[in-house]
C-alpha positions in Angstrom: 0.0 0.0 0.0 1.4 3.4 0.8 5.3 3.7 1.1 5.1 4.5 4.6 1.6 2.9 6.3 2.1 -0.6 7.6 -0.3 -2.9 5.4 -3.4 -3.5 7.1 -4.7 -6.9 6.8 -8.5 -7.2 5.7 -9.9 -8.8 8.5 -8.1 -5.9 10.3 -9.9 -2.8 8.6 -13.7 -5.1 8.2 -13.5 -5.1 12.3 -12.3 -1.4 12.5 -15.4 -0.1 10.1 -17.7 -2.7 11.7 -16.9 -1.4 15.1 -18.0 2.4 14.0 -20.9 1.0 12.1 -22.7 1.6 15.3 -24.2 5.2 16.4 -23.5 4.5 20.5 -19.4 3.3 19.5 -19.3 6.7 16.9 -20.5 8.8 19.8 -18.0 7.4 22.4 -15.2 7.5 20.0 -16.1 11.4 19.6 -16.1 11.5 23.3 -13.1 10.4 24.0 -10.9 11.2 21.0 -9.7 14.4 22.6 -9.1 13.1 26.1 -9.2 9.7 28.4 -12.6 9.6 30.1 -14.0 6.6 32.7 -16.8 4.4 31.9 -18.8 5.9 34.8 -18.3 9.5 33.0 -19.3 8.2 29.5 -22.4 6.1 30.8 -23.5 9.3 32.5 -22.5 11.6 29.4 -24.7 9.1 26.6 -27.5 8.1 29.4 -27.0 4.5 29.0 -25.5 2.1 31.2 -22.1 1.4 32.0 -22.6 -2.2 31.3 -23.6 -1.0 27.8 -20.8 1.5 27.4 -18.3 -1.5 28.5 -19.7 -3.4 25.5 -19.5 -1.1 23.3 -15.7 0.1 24.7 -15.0 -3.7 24.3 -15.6 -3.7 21.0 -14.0 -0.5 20.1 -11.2 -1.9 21.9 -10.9 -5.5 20.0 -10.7 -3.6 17.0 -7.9 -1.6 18.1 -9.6 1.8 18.0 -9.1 2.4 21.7 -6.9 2.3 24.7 -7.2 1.2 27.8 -5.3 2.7 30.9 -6.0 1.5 34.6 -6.0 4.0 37.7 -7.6 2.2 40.6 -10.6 2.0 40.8 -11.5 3.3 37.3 -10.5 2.3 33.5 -10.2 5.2 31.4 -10.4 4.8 27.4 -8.9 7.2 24.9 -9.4 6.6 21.2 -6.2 6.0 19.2 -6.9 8.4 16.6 -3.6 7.3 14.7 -5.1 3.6 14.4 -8.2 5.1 13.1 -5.7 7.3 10.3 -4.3 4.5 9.3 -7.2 2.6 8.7 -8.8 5.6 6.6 -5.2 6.3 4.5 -5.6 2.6 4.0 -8.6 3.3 2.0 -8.2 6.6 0.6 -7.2 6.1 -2.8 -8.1 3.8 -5.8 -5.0 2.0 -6.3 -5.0 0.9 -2.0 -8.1 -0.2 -2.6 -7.6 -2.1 -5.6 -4.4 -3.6 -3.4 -6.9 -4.6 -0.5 -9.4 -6.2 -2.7 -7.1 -8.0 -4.8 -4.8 -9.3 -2.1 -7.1 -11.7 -1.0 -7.3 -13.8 -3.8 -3.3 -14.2 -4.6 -1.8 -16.8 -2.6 1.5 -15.4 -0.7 4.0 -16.3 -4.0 1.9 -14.1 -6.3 1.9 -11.0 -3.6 5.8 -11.6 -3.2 6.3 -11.7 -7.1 4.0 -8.7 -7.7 6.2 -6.5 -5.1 9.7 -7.6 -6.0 8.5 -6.7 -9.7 6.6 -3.8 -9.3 6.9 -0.4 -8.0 3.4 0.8 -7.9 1.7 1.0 -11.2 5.0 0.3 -13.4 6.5 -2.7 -14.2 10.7 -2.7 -13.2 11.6 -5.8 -15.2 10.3 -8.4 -16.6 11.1 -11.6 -14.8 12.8 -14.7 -16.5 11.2 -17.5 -14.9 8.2 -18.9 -16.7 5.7 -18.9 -13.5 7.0 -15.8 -12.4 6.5 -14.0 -15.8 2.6 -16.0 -15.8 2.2 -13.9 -12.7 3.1 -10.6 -13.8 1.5 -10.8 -17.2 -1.8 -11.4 -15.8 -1.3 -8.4 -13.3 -0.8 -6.2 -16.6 -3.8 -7.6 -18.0 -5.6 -7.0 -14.6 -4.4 -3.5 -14.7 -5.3 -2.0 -18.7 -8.7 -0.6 -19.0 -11.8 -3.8 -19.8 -12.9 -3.8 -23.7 -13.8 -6.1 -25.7 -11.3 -5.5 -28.4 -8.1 -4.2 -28.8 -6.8 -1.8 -31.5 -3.2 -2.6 -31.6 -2.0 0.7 -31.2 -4.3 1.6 -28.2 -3.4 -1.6 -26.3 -0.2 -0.7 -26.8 -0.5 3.2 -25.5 -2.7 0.8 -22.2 0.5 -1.4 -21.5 2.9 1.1 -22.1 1.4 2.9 -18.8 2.6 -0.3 -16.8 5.9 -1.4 -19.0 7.8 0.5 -21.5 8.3 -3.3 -23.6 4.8 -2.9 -24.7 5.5 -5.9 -28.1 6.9 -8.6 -25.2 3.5 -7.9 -23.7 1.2 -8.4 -26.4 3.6 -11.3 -27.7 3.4 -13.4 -24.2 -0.3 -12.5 -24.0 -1.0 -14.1 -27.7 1.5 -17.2 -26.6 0.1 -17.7 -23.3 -3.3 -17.8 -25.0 -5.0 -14.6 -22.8 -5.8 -12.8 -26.2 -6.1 -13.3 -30.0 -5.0 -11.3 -32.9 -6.7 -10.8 -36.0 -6.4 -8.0 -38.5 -4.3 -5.8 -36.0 -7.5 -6.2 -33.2 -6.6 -8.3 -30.3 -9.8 -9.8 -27.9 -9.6 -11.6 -24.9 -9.6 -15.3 -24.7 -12.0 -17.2 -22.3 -8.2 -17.6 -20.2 -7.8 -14.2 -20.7 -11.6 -13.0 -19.2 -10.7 -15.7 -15.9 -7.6 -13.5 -15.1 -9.5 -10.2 -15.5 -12.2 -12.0 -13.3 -10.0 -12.8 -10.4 
């Protein structure tokens, strides 16, 4: 994702957004973003019970939108504002988003290749290894806008936003059978639609 944000994990930003997907854990959040506050103080605050606000806290907590600090007798909670950042940067822009979705479906060798390969949208090399180079020419093909056929100069002008080698490309894609090429128009093979699916 970004250069600088630790990746978060999807199970990690579903809990975060489904622990704010409730108007009682917004409002404590909001209470308690600016300073630590007790149960006792928030029950009173909201006018609901501090069995309910220790839910609710609990939750917030598990999803790792709050901390908790003891001072005999009470708990106090503070919101950890930079968790919730993170979680929002994580989501901000097309191409983390793309990343989140799409990371669940490669196994842990296709995110490894697509990282040591890629750097962001561009393509650094083309890798040697057959399975390797399988991996990255479906991420090309993953990445160029869906038609349903190709002019060959304006699938070229597509790859050539991802690798400069834009005739490899189009070459591997006819040999590995993703595409077909007749008259100068390429269209994508039933192989090639799967990828484009996943």
């Amino acid at each position: 994702m970004s250069n600088q944000l630790p990746a978060m994990a999807v199970e990690e930003l579903v809990a975060l957004f489904k622990a704010l997907a409730d108007p009682t854990r917004l409002r404590l959040a909001a209470l308690i973003v600016d300073r630590s506050r007790c149960g006792q103080d928030l029950a009173s605050e909201l006018g609901i019970s501090t069995g309910t606000v220790s839910h609710h806290l609990r939750v917030l907590r598990d999803a790792g939108l709050v901390r908790e600090s003891r001072q005999p007798p009470f708990s106090f909670f503070e919101l950890d504002l930079a968790a919730l950042q993170n979680a929002l940067k994580a989501v901000s822009n097309k191409k983390a988003v793309r990343e989140i979705a799409g990371d669940e479906q490669r196994t842990s060798e296709e995110k490894k290749v697509i990282r040591t390969f890629f750097d962001g949208p561009r393509l650094v090399a083309m890798p040697a290894p057959r399975k390797k180079k399988q991996m990255v020419l479906e991420e090309i093909l993953r990445r160029i806008p869906r038609r349903k056929e190709y002019e060959e100069r304006e699938l070229s002008r597509y790859i050539e936003t991802v690798f400069e080698d834009y005739c490899t490309v189009r070459r591997e894609w006819i040999m590995g059978r993703y595409m077909v090429r007749e008259n100068g128009t390429y269209r994508l093979t039933d192989l090639g639609r799967d990828v484009i699916a996943r």
